[in-house]
N, C-alpha and C positions, 0 to 999 in steps of 0.2 A: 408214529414212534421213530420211524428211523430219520426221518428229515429233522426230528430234533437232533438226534445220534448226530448226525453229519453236520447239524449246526455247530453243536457242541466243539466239535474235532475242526473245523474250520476256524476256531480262535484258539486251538493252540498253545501256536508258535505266540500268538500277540497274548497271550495271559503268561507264559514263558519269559518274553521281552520287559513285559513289563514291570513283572516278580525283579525280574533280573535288575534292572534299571534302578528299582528302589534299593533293591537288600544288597547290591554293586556298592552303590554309594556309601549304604550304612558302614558295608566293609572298608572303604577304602577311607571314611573317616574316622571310626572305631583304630584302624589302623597308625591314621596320621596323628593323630593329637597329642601322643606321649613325645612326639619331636617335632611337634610344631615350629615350637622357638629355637631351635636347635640346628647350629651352621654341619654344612655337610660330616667335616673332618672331625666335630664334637659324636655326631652318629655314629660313625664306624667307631670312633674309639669307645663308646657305651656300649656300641651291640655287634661289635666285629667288624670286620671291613666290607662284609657286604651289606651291613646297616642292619634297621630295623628288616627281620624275615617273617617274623610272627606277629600275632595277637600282643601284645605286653602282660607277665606272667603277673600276677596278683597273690595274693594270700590263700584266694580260693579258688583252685580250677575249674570250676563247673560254675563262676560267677558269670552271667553277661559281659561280654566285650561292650564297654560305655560308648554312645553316639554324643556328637555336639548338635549347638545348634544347627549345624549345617543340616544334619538330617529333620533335625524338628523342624524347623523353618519350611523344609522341602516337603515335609507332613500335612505342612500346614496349608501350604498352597495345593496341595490335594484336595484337603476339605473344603478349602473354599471355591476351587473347582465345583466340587462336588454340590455345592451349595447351591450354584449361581443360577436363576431364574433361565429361560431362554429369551434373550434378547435383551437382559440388563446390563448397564456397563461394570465390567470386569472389575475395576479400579475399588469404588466402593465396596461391593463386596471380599476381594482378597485384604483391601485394609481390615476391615474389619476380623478377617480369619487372622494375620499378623498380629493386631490385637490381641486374641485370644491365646496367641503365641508369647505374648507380651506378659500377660497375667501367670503364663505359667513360669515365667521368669522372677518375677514380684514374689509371686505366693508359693508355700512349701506345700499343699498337696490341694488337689481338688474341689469344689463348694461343695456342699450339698445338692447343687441344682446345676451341674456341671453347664456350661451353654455348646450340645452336640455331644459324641459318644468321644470323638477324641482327646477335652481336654478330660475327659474322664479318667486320664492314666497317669496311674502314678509317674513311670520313668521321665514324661515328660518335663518336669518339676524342678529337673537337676540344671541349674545351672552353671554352664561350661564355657566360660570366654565370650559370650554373645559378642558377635562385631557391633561395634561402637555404633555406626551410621545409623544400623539399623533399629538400635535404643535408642537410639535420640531421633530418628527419624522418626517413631513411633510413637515417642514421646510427643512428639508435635504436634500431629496427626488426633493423639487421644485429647491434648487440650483445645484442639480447635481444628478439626478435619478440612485440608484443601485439596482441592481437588487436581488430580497430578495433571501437568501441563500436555498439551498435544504432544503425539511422535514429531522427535524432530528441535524441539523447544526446550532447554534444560528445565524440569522442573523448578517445584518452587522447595522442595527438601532438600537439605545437604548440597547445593547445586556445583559444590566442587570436590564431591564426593564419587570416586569411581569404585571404591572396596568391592572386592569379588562377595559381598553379602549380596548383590543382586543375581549373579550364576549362579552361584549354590541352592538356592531354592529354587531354580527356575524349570527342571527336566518335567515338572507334570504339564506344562506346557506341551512340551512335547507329545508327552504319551497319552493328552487326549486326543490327540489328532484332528484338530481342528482345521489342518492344514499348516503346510511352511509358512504363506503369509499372514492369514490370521494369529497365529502360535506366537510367531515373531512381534508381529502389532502390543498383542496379550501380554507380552510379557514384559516386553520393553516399557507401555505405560503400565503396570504394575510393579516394573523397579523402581519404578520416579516415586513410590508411595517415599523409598528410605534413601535413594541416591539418583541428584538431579543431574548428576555430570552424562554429558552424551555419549562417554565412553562405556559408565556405568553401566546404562540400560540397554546400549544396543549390543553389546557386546551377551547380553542375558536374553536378547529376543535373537540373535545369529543362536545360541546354544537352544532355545526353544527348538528353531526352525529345524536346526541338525538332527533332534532326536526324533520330529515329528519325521524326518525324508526317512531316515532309521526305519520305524514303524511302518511306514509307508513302502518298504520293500527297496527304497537307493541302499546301494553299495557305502561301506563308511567312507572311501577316497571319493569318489563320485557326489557325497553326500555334503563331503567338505568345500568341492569345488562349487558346488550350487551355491549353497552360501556364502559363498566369498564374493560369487555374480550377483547373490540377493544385496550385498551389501557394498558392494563397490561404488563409489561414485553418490552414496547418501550424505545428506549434511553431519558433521561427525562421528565418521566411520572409518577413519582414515587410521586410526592405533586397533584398532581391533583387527579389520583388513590386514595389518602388513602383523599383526601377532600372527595369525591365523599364516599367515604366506611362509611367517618365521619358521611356525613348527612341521611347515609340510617340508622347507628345504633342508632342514635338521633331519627331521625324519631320512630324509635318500640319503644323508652324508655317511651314514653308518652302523653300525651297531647300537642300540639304544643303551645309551646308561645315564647314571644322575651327574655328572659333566655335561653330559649334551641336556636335558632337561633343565639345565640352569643356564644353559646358552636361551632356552625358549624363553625362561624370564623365576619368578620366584613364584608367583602366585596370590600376593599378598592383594594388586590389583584386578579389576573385571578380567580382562582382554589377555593378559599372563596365564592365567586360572584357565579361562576356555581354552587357550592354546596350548597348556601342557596337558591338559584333557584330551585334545585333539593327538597329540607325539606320542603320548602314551596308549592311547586306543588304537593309534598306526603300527606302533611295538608291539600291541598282543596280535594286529593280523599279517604282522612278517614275521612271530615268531611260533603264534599258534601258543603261548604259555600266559595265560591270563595271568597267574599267579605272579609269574615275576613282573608284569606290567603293572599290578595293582602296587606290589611291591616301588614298583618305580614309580608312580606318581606319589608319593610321598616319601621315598629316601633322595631329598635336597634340603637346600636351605633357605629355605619360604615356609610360605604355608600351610602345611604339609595337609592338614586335616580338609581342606576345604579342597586342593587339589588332587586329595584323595578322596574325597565326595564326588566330584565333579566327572573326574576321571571313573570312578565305579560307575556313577548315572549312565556314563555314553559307552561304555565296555560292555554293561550290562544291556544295555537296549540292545546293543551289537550280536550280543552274545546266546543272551538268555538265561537264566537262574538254572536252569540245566548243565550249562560248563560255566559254572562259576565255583571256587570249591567248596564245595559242601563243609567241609571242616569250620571255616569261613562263617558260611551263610547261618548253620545253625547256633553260633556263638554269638552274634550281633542282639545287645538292647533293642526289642522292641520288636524283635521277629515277627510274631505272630501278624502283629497290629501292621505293619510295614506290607505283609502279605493280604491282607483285608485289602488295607485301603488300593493296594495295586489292581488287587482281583474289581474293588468297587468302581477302580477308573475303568477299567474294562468295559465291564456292565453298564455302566452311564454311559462310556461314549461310541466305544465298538459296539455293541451289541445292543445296544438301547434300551438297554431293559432297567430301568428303574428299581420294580419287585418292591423291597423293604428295605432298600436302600432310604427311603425318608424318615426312617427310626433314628438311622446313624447321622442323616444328612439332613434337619428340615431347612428347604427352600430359602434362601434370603432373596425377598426381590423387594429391598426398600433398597429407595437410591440414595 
C-alpha cells in the first residue's frame, strides 16, 4: 500500500501541469474572443485603458465563460492522442479525431451513437469562428483523405496556409511526453492534415517540443533556447526561429505590456501566436502575476482568442492549475471534461495505466 501512496504523490506536480495546461488555455481563450477582432485603442475604450481585466459580464453570472474552437480542437487532439494504437502513424488517426471535430461543427447536438465519450457533449456543438484552413482543410480530407506529406515537404492541404489553427491545438503534444523530438515530429506532420505552409507546421512541432521540455522538468527560458537550437538551420524554419528570437529580445527590453506584445507580432499567423505565447509566459516568470500575463496575451490587436489559448497552454504547463486563478479556472466551458481528459493524458502516458480509459477512448489502429 504505501508504494502505491508514493506512486500516487510522484505525479503530482505532472497531473498539476497538465490540469493547468488545458484549463490555462480554456482561460485565456474564454478570455480573448469578445476582442478578437478588435484593434488595441478600440479595447481600452470598451473596457477601460487597461483593456479587457475580466471574464466578459453576460446576463447571467453563474453562466460558463464560452471556449472556441481553439480549445475544442485542442480537445480533440487529446482524444486522438488517446486513441492512437502503439506504433500507428499519428497522421490518420488525429485526422480522423479533427473529423469528429468537424461534425460537431455541422451538427447541433450529438447522435445517438456518439463515435467516443467526447463528441458526446453537448458544449462542444457551439460553433465560434472555426479558422477557415482548418474547414476546409478538413473538408478535403473528409472527401478524399491524403496522406500529409513528410517533415520538411509542404503538404499537399492549404500548402500556403500558415494560420495559427495549427498551434492552438497542438500543446497535447506536448503533455504526452513523447519526447521533444518525437512531440515535435507529431505534430508538425499532424498540422499538414489542415496547413501545408512549412511555417505553419513547424512552428506547431517548436510549440509541441517547448511544452513536452516543460513537462520534462527544463526551465521555461532554458526551455525556449533548446528549441530554437531544435529548429535552427531546418529547411523552413527560418520565420518561426527569428519570431521565437523576436519575443526573447522583447521580452529583456522591458516591462511587459500590450505595445511590446504587438512589437512580437499579432497572432493571426503560426510563428506570431507561439512567439507571443513565449513573451507573455516570460511576463508571468519576471513578474510572478499570472493573472496579468493571461490578461496580456490577449489585450492587442490580433488574435486575441487563440494567443490567449496558446499562451494559457504554456503558462499553465509552467505553472500548474494550482497558481492559475481559481476564479478563472472554475468559470471556463467545459471544466469538468477539460480535467478528465488532462487527468486521462496522464494515465496513458505518464503513468501507463490505461484502466478504463478504453470506455472513453476505444483504440483506433486502422491506417
Amino acid at each position: 500500500m504505501t508504494g502505491m501512496i508514493w506512486a500516487v504523490q510522484d505525479y503530482t506536480k505532472t497531473f498539476d501541469q497538465v490540469r493547468g495546461a488545458l484549463l490555462g488555455g480554456a482561460i485565456g481563450d474564454a478570455l480573448g474572443w469578445p476582442i478578437e477582432f478588435l484593434q488595441l485603442d478600440m479595447i481600452r475604450a470598451g473596457h477601460g485603458p487597461d483593456g479587457m481585466t475580466d471574464f466578459l459580464r453576460g446576463p447571467d453570472p453563474d453562466a460558463p465563460q464560452q471556449i472556441t474552437d481553439d480549445t475544442q480542437m485542442t480537445l480533440f487532439t487529446a482524444e486522438g492522442l488517446l486513441r492512437l494504437s502503439p506504433g500507428i502513424d499519428p497522421a490518420p488517426v488525429l485526422g480522423r479525431a479533427y473529423l469528429r471535430w468537424l461534425r460537431t461543427q455541422r451538427e447541433h447536438a450529438p447522435s445517438p451513437m456518439p463515435d467516443g465519450w467526447l463528441s458526446s457533449h453537448q458544449f462542444l456543438y457551439a460553433r465560434r469562428s472555426p479558422g477557415q484552413a482548418c474547414m476546409t482543410g478538413l473538408g478535403l480530407q473528409e472527401k478524399q483523405y491524403t496522406e500529409p506529406a513528410p517533415l520538411g515537404v509542404p503538404g499537399p492541404i492549404n500548402p500556403d496556409s500558415k494560420g495559427c489553427g495549427t498551434v492552438m491545438r497542438s500543446a497535447p503534444f506536448g503533455l504526452a511526453r513523447f519526447g521533444p523530438d518525437l512531440a515535435f515530429l507529431m505534430s508538425a506532420r499532424c498540422a499538414q492534415l489542415t496547413h501545408g505552409h512549412p511555417t505553419g507546421y513547424l512552428a506547431a512541432g517548436a510549440f509541441s517540443a517547448l511544452i513536452d521540455r516543460i513537462l520534462g522538468g527544463v526551465d521555461l527560458r532554458n526551455a525556449v533556447h533548446q528549441t530554437l537550437a531544435q529548429l535552427t538551420g531546418g529547411p523552413g524554419a527560418e520565420e518561426t526561429v527569428q519570431a521565437i528570437q523576436r519575443a526573447l529580445r522583447t521580452a529583456d527590453e522591458g516591462d511587459p505590456t500590450p505595445e511590446r506584445v504587438e512589437q512580437v507580432g499579432a497572432g493571426w499567423i503560426a510563428e506570431e501566436c507561439l512567439a507571443i505565447a513565449v513573451y507573455c509566459a516570460l511576463a508571468a516568470e519576471r513578474t510572478g502575476d499570472l493573472r496579468a500575463a493571461l490578461l496580456l496575451s490577449v489585450n492587442h490587436s490580433g488574435d486575441s482568442d487563440s494567443t490567449g489559448a496558446v499562451a494559457g497552454n504554456l503558462i499553465g504547463a509552467v505553472h500548474g492549475l494550482s497558481a492559475l486563478p481559481m476564479a478563472w479556472a472554475g468559470r471556463v466551458e467545459g471544466r469538468d471534461e477539460l480535467i478528465q481528459v488532462a487527468d486521462d493524458l496522464v494515465m496513458n502516458f505518464h503513468v501507463g495505466d490505461r484502466g478504463t480509459l478504453g470506455s472513453r477512448y476505444p483504440l483506433d489502429a486502422t491506417v
